[in-house]
C-alpha positions as CSV (number, residue, x, y, z in Angstrom):
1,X,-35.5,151.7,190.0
2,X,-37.8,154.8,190.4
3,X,-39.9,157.1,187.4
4,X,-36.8,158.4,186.5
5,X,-33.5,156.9,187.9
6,X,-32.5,154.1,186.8
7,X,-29.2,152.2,187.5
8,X,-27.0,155.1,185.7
9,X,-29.3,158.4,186.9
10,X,-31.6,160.2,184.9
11,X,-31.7,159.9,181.0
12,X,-33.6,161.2,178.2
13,X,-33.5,163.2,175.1
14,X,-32.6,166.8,175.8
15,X,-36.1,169.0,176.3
16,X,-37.9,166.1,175.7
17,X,-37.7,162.7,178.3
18,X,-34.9,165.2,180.2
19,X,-36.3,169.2,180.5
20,X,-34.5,172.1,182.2
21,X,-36.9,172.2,184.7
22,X,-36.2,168.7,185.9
23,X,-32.5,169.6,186.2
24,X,-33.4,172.7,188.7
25,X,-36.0,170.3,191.2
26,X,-33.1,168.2,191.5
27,X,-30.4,170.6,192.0
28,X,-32.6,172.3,194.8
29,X,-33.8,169.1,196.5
30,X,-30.1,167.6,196.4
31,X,-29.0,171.6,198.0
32,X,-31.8,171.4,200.4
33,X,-30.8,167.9,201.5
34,X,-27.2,168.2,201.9
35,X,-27.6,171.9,203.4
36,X,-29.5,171.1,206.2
37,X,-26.7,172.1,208.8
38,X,-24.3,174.1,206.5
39,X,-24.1,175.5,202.9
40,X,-23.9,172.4,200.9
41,X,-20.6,171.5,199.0
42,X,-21.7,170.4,195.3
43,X,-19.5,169.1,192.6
44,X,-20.9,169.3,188.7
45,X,-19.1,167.8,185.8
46,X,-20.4,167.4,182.1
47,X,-18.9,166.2,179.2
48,X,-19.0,167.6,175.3
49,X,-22.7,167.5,174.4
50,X,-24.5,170.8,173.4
51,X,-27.2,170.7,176.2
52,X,-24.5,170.0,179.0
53,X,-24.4,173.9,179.5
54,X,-27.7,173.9,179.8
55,X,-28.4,171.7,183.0
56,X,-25.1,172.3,184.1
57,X,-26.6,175.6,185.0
58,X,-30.0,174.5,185.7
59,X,-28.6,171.9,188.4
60,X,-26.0,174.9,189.6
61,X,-29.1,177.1,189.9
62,X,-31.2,174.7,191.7
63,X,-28.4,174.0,194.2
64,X,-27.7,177.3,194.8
65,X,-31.2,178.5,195.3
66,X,-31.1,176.5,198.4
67,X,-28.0,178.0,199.4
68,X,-25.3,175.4,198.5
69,X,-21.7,176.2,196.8
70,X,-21.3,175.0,193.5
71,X,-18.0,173.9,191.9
72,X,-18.3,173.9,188.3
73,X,-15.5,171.1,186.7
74,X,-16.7,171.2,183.0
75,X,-15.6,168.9,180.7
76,X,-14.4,165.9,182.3
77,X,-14.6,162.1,183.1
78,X,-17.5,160.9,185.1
79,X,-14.7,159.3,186.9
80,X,-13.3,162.2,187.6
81,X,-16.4,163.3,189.3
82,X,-16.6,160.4,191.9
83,X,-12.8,161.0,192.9
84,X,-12.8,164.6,193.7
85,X,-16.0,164.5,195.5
86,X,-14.1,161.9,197.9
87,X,-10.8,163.6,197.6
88,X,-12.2,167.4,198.1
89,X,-14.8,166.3,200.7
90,X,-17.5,167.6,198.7
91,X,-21.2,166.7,200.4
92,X,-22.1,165.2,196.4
93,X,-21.5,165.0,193.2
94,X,-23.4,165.3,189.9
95,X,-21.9,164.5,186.4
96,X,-24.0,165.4,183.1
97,X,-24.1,163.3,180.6
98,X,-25.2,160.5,178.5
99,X,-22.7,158.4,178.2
100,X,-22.6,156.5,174.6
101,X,-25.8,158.2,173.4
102,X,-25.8,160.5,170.7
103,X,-25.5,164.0,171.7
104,X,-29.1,164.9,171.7
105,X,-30.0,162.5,174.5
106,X,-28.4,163.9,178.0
107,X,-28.5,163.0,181.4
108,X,-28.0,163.8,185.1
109,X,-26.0,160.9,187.4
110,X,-25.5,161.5,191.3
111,X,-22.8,160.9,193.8
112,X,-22.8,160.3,197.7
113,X,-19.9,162.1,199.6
114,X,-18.3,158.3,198.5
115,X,-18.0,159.1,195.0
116,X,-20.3,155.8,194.6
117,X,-23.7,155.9,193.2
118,X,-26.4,157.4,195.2
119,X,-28.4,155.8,197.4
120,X,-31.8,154.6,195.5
121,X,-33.7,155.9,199.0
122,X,-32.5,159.6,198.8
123,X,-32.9,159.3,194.6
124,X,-36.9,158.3,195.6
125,X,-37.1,161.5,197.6
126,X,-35.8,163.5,194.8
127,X,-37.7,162.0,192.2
128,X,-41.1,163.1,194.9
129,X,-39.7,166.5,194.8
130,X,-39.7,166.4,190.8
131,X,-43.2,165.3,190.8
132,X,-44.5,168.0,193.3
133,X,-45.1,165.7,195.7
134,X,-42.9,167.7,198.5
135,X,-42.7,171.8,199.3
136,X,-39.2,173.0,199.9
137,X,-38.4,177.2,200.6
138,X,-35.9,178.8,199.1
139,X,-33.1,180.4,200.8
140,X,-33.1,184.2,200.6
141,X,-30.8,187.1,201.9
142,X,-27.5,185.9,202.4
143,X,-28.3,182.3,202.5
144,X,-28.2,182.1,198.7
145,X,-25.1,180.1,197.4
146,X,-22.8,180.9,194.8
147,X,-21.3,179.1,192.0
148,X,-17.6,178.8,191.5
149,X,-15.4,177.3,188.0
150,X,-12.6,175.3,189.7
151,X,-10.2,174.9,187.4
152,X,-7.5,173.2,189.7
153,X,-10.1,170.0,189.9
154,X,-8.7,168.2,187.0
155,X,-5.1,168.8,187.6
156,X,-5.8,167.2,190.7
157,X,-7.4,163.9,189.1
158,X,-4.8,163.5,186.4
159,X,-1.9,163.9,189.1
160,X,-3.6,161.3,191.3
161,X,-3.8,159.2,188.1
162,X,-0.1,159.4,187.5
163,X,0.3,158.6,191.5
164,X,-1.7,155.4,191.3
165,X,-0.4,154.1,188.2
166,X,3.6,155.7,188.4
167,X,4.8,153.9,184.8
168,X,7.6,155.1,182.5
169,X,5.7,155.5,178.6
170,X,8.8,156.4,177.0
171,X,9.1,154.4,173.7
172,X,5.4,153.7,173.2
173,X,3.3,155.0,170.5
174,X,-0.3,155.1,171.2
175,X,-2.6,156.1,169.1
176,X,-6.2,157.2,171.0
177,X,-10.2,157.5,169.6
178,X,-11.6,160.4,172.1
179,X,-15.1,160.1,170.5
180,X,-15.1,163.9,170.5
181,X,-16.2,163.2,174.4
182,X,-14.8,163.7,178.4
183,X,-11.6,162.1,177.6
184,X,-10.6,165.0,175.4
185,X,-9.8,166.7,178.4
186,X,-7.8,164.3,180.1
187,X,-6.5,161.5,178.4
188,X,-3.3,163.1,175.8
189,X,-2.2,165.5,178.9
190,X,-1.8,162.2,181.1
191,X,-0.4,160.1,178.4
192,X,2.0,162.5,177.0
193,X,3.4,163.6,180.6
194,X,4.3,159.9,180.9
195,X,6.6,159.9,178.1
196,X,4.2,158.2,175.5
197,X,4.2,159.3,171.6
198,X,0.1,159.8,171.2
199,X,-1.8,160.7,168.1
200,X,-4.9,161.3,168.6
201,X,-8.5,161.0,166.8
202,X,-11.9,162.3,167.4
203,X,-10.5,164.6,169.5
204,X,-12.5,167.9,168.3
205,X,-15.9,167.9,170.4
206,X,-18.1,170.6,168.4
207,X,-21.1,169.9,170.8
208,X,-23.2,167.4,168.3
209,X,-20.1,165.3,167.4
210,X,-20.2,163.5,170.6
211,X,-20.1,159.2,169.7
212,X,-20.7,160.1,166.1
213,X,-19.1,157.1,164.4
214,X,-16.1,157.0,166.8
215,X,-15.2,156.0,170.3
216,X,-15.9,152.5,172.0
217,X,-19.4,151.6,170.5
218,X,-17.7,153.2,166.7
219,X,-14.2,151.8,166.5
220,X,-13.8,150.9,163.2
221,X,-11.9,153.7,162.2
222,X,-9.5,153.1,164.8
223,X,-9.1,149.7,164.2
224,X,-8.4,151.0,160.3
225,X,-5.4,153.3,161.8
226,X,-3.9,150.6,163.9
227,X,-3.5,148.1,160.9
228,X,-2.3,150.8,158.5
229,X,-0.2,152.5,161.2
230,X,3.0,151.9,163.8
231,X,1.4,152.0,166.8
232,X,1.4,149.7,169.9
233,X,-2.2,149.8,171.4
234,X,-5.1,151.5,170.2
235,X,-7.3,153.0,172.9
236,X,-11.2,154.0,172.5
237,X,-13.4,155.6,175.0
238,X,-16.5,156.3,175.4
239,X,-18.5,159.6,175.9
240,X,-17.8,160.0,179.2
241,X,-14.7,158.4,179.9
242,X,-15.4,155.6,181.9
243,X,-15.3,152.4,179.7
244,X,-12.1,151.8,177.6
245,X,-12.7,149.4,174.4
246,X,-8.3,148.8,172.7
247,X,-7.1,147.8,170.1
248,X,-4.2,145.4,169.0
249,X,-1.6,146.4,166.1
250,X,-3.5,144.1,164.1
251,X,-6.6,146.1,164.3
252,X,-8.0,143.5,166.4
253,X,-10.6,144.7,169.3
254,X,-9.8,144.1,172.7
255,X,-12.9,144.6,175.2
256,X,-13.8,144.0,178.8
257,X,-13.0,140.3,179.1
258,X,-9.4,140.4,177.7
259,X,-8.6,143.5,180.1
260,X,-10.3,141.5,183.1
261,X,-8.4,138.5,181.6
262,X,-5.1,140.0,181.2
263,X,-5.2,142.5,184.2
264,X,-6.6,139.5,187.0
265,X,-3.2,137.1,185.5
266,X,-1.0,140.0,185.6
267,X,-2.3,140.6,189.7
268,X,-1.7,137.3,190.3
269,X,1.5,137.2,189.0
270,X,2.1,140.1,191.2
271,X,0.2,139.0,194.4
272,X,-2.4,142.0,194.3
273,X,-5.3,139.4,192.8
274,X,-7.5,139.8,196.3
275,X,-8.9,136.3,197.4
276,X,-7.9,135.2,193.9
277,X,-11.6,136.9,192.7
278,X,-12.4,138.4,189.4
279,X,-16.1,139.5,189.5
280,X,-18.0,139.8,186.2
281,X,-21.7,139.8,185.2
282,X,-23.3,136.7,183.6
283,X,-22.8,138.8,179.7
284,X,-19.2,137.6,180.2
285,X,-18.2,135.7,176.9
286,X,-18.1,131.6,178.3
287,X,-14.4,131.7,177.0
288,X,-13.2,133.9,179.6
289,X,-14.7,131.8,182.6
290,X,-13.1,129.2,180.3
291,X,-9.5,130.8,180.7
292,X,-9.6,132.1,184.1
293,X,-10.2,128.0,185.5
294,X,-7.2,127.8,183.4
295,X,-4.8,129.9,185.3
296,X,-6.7,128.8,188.0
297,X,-8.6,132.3,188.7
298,X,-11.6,132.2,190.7
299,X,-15.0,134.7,189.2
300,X,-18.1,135.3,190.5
301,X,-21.2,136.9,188.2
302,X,-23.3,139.4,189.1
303,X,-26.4,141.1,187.2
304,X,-25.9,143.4,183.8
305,X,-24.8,147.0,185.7
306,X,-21.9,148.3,186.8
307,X,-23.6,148.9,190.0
308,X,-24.0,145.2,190.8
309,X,-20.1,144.3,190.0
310,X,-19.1,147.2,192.5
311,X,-21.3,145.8,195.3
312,X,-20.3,142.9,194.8
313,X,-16.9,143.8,194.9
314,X,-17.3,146.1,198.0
315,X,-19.7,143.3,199.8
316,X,-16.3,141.1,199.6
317,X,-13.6,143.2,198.9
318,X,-12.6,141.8,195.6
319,X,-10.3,143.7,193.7
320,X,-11.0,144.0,190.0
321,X,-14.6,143.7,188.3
322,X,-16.3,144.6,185.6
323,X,-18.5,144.2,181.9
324,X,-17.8,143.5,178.2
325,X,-18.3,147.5,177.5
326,X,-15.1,147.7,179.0
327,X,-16.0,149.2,182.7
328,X,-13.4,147.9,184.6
329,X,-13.5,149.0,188.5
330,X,-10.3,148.7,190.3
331,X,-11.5,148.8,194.0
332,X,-7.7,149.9,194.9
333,X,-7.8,153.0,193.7
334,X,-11.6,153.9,192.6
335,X,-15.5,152.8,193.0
336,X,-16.2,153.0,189.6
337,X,-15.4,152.3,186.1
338,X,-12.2,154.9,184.4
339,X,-11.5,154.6,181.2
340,X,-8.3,156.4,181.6
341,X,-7.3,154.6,185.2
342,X,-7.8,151.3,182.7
343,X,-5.8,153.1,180.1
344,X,-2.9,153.0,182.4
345,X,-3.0,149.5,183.8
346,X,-2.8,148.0,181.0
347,X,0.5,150.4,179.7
348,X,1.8,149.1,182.9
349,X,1.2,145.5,182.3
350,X,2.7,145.9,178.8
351,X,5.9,147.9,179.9
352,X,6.2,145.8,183.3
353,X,6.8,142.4,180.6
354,X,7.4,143.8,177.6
355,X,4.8,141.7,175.6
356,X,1.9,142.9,173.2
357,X,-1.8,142.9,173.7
358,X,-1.5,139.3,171.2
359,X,0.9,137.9,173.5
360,X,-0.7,138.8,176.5
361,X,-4.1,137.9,175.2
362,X,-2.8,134.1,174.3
363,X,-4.8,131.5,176.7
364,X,-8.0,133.5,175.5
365,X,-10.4,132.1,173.0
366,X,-13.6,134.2,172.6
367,X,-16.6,132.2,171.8
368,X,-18.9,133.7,168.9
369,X,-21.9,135.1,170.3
370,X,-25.0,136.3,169.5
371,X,-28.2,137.7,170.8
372,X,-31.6,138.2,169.6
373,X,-34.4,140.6,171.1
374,X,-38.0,139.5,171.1
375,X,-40.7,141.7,171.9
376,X,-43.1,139.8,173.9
377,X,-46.5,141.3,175.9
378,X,-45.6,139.8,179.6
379,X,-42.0,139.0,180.4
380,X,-42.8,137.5,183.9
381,X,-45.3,135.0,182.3
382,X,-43.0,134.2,179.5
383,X,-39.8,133.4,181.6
384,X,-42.9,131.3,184.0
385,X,-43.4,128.9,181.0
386,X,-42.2,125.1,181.7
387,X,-42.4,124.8,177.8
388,X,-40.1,127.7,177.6
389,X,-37.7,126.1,179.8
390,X,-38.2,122.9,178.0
391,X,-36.7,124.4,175.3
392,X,-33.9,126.0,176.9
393,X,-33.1,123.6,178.5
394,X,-32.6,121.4,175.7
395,X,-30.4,124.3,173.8
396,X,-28.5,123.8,177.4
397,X,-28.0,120.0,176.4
398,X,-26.8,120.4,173.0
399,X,-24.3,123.1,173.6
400,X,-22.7,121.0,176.7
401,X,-19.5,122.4,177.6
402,X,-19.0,123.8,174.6
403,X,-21.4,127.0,174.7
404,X,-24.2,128.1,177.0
405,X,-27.7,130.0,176.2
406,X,-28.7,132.7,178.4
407,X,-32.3,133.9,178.4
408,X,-33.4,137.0,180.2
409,X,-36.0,140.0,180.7
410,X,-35.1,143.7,179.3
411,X,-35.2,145.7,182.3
412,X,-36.7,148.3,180.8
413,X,-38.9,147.0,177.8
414,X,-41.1,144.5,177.0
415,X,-38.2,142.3,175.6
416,X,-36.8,138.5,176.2
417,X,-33.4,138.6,175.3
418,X,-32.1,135.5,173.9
419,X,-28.0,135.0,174.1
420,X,-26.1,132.0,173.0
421,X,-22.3,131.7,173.0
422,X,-21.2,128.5,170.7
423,X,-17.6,127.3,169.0
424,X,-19.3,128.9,165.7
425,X,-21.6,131.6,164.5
426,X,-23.7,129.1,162.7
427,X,-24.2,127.4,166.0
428,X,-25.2,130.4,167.8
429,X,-27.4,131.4,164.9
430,X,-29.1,127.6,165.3
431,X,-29.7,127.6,169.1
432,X,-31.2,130.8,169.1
433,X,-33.2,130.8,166.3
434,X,-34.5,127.7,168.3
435,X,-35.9,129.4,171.4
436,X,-36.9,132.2,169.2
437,X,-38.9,130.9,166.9
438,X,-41.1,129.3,169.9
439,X,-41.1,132.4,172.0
440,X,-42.5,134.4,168.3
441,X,-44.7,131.2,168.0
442,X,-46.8,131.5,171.6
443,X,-47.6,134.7,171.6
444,X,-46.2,135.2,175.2
């Protein structure tokens, strides 16, 4: 990771760890770049936060100082980003936003002409350009780019949606948690032209509302509507659209590892489960791994980050991947996580056997889990420590098959994060209070 990429682009609080100025260096040096031939092609996106106009515009002025065209998208998915960019042949997309944050941090994520993630070489370069470290003229005369507001682009995603995914809703009530976000511009339009009944909540973005106490990391209040309510599934996004958290009719939530659980049998069932591989990251609950040897599903784990599942997934061509926060990649049809492309594969599984999220759950027991932070002054020595490892080792022993402890560096603070999955909460609580208490005890 550079100064300021890090696996999921540029983030900060708005004028503060993320400034306007920022936003133009790397709209010009991404212009410059991709304009070295021709007028660069640019795709920018944002979702519902107040200071997405703001760099929006910085980024579009950047570009365009360099003499690249600018298509504005506005609110949308990230997801939506990475298609189009592919689909229209743009030379590189940029999507604003911060994801689950609350709406006064903000940040700036880049595409290749892929629609994947962009390369950490050409991010470096930008991030020299940020710094000063590089001189780049401006275009002037005629060579100065324009900026466009494409209204078609969105159309165009939720139609290739509806291609990929071509199920008949009719008869299902859904009931939605837009967390005032991107999927406020996507996600009743598809649903509803599908046939479904949809009620939707958080669904008025005001521009500060953004993840207030609703969507994937808030669903309580869904979870409140589904018990008291008639409604089928219960679907929650996040702020940008590209992890999907549901909901049962008992209020029950559903995340990553019952849609990668209940998707990966379903493609089996359906022979479209690619070299029989489900690819996860190690944070995958031990009860999943657990149930996927049971239907005889092969997995493989990868780092915490999206990005690692998807190169795993294109290193090997596996087809379905993805995290606990309920970012699911379907290497089919996309390169990265969509909410609403997740959304839809699950409505399919449910219409194509008419069962439940409970009944198509069953075969899935989700160990408790807990995990406990611990600020520590070196991480490298501490995870060096044989005495460490003693301990962990011996949590290892106890747990047997049964549970598992996972101990690992914050990749971005000076934390040890301490995980144990057990059969109760009491264990977990036990085991790692265990390697806690030596880790607060030496100082590390």
């Amino acid at each position: 990771m550079g100064k300021y990429f890090g696996t999921d682009g540029v983030r900060g609080r708005a004028n503060e760890g993320l400034t306007l100025d920022m936003s133009i260096k790397i709209g010009q040096y991404l212009g410059w770049y991709y304009g070295k031939e021709k007028h660069a092609k640019i795709l920018i996106g944002k979702d519902t936060r107040l200071s997405g106009d703001m760099f929006e515009l910085g980024l579009a002025a950047g570009a365009t100082s360099m003499g690249a065209q600018v298509y504005l998208l506005g609110v949308c998915p990230t997801p939506a980003i990475s298609y189009l960019v592919r689909k229209e042949r743009f030379d590189c997309g940029i999507m604003v936003s911060a994801s689950h944050n609350p709406y006064y941090d903000n940040g700036i994520k880049c595409f290749n002409h892929n629609g994947e993630k962009m390369e950490e070489e050409l991010l470096l370069e930008v991030e020299k350009y940020m710094d000063g470290l590089t001189d780049l003229d401006l275009v002037t005369g005629d060579h100065i780019g324009e900026y466009f507001e494409w209204e078609d682009g969105l159309e165009i995603y939720m139609s290739w949606l509806k291609e990929c995914v071509p199920v008949d809703l009719s008869g299902m009530k859904i009931l939605c948690d837009l967390a005032n976000g991107s999927a406020t511009s996507t996600v009743v339009e598809t649903l509803d032209s599908l046939g479904a009944t949809v009620e939707a909540i958080s669904n008025s973005p005001n521009g500060i509302n953004i993840n207030n106490k609703c969507g994937s990391t808030h669903p309580e209040a869904l979870q409140r509507m589904m018990r008291e309510g008639d409604y089928d599934i219960g679907l929650a996004f996040d702020g940008d659209a590209d992890r999907l958290i549901m909901v049962n009719s008992d209020g029950e939530l559903c995340d990553g590892d019952y849609i990668l659980y209940i998707c990966s049998r379903y493609m089996k069932s359906v022979n479209r489960l690619n070299k029989n591989m489900v690819v996860t990251t190690v944070m995958a609950n031990l009860g999943l791994y657990k149930a996927l040897d049971a239907n005889k599903i092969d997995y493989i784990q990868t780092a915490v980050g999206d990005k690692y599942v998807f190169e795993e997934m294109q290193k090997n061509d596996y087809y379905i991947g993805g995290e606990q926060s309920g970012h699911i990649i379907f290497l089919e049809h996309e390169v990265t996580g969509d909410g609403l492309m997740t959304a839809l594969k699950i409505l399919e599984i449910m219409k194509a056997t008419g069962k439940s999220l409970q009944e198509l759950s069953e075969g899935l027991f989700i160990y408790p889990q807990l995990l406990k932070n611990v600020t520590v002054k070196d991480k490298n020595a501490c995870l060096e420590s044989k005495e460490l490892q003693e301990v962990v080792d011996s949590v290892a022993q106890d747990l047997g098959d049964e549970g598992r402890i996972l101990v690992r560096p914050s990749g971005t603070e000076p934390l040890i994060r301490v995980m144990v999955e057990a059969k109760t909460d009491e264990l977990c609580a036990e085991y790692v209070k265990r390697v806690t208490d030596f880790l607060e005890a030496n100082n590390f």
